[in-house]
C-alpha positions as a Markdown table, in Angstrom:
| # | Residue | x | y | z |
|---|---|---|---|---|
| 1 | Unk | 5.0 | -27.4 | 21.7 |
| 2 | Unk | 5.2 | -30.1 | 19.2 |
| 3 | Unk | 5.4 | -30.1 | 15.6 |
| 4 | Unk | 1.8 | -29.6 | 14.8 |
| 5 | Unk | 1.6 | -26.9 | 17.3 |
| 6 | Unk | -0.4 | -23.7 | 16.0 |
| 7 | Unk | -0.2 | -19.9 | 16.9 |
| 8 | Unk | -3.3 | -18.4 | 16.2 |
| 9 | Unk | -3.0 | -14.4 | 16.5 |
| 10 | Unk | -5.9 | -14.1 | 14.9 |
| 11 | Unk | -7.9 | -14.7 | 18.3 |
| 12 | Unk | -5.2 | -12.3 | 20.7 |
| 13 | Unk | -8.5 | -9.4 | 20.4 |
| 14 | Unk | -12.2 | -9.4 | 21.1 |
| 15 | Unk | -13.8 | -10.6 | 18.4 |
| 16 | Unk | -15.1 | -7.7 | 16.5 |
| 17 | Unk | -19.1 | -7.0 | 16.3 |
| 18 | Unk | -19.5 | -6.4 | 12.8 |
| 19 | Unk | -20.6 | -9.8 | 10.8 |
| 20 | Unk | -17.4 | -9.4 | 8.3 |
| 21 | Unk | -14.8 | -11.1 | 10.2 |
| 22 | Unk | -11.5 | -11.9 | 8.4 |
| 23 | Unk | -9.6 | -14.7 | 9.7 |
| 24 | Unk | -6.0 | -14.9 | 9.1 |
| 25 | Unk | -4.7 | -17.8 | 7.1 |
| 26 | Unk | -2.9 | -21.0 | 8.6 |
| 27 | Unk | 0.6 | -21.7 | 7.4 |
| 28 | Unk | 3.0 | -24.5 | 7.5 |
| 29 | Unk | 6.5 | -22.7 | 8.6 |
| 30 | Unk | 9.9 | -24.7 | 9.2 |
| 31 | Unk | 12.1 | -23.6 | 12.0 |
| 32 | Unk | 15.0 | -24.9 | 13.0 |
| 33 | Unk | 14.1 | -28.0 | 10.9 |
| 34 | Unk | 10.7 | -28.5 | 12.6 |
| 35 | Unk | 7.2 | -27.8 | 10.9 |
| 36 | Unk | 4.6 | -26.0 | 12.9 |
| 37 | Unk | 2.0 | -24.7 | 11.8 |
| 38 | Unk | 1.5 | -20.9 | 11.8 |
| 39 | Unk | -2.3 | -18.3 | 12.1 |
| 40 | Unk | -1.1 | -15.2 | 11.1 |
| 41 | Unk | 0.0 | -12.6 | 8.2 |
| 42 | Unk | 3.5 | -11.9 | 9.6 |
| 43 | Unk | 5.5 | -13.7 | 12.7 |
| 44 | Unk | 8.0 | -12.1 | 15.0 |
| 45 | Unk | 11.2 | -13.2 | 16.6 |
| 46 | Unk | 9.4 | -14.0 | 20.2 |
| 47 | Unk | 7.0 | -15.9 | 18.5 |
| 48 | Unk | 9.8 | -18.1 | 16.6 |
| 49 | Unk | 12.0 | -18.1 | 19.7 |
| 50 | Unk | 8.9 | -19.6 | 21.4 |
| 51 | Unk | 8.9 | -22.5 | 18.3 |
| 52 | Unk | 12.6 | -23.0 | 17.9 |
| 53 | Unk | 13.1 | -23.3 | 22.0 |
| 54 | Unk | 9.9 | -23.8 | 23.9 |
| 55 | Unk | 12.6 | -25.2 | 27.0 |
| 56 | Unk | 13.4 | -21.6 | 27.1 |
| 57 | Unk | 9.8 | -20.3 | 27.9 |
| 58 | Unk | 9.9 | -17.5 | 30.3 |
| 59 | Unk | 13.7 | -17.2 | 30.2 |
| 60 | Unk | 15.6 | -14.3 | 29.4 |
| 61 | Unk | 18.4 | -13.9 | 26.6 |
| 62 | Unk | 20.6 | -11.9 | 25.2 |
| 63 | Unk | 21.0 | -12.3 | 22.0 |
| 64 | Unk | 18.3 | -13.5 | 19.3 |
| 65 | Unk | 18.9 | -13.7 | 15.7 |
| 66 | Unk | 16.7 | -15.3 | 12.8 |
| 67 | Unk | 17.6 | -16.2 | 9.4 |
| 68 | Unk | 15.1 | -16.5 | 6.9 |
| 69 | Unk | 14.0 | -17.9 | 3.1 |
| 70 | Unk | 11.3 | -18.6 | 0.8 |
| 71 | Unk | 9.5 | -15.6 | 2.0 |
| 72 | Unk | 6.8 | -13.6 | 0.1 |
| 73 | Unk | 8.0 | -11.3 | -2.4 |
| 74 | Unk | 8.2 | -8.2 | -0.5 |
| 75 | Unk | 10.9 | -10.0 | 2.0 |
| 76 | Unk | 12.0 | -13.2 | 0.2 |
| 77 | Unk | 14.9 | -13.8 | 2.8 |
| 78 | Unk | 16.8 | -11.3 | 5.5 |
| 79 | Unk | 17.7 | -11.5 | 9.3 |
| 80 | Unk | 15.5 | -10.3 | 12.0 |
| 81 | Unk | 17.2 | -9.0 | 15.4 |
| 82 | Unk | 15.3 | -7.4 | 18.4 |
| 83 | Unk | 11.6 | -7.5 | 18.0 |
| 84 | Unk | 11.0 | -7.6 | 15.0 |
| 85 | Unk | 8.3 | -9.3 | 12.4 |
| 86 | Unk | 8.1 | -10.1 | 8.6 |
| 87 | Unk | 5.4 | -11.4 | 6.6 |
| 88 | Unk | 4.9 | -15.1 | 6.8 |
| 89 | Unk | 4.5 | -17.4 | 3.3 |
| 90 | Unk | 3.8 | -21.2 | 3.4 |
| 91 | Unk | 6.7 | -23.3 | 3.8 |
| 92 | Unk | 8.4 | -20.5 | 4.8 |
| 93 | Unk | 12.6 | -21.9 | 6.5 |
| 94 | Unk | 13.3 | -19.9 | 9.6 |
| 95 | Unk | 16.9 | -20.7 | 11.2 |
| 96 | Unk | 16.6 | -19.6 | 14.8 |
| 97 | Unk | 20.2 | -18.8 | 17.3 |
| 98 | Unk | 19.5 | -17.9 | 20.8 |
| 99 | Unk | 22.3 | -17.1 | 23.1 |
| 100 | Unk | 22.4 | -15.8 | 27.2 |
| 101 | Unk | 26.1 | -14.6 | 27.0 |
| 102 | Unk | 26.2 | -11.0 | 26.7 |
């Protein structure tokens, strides 16, 4: 992925049959220092482990921990562990470690 790369979730479903569709809004995110851009209400920690480290796609780990600010007001900032997810603002600063040592 490069810096303009975009994760849509809004697409992971069939699309729905009725004619009101809501699509989820695109946000520009930092992680690790890097902007992507971001489709979605809230992120989780594999999706910013994919952004932070797409070299490690596919790879096991065994520790992941995120660090966030700027969030919306429900979860400003806070850590994520495991698989977790918190709603996504724009310009929302994700910090992203990754380790394989148990």
């Amino acid at each position: 992925m490069n810096d303009t790369d975009t994760i849509d979730h809004a697409g992971d479903a069939s699309p729905p049959t009725t004619a009101l569709v809501r699509s989820a809004a695109v946000r520009s995110i930092v992680v690790n220092g890097r902007s992507h851009l971001f489709a979605g209400d809230e992120i989780g920690t594999k999706d910013l482990a994919r952004l932070a480290f797409p070299e490690q796609q596919g790879r096991s780990y065994a520790a992941l921990t995120v660090a966030y600010e700027g969030g919306p007001l429900v979860a400003g900032s806070g850590l994520m562990t495991g698989r977790t997810t918190t709603p996504v603002a724009e310009g929302q600063s994700f910090s992203v470690s990754l380790t394989d040592k148990s």
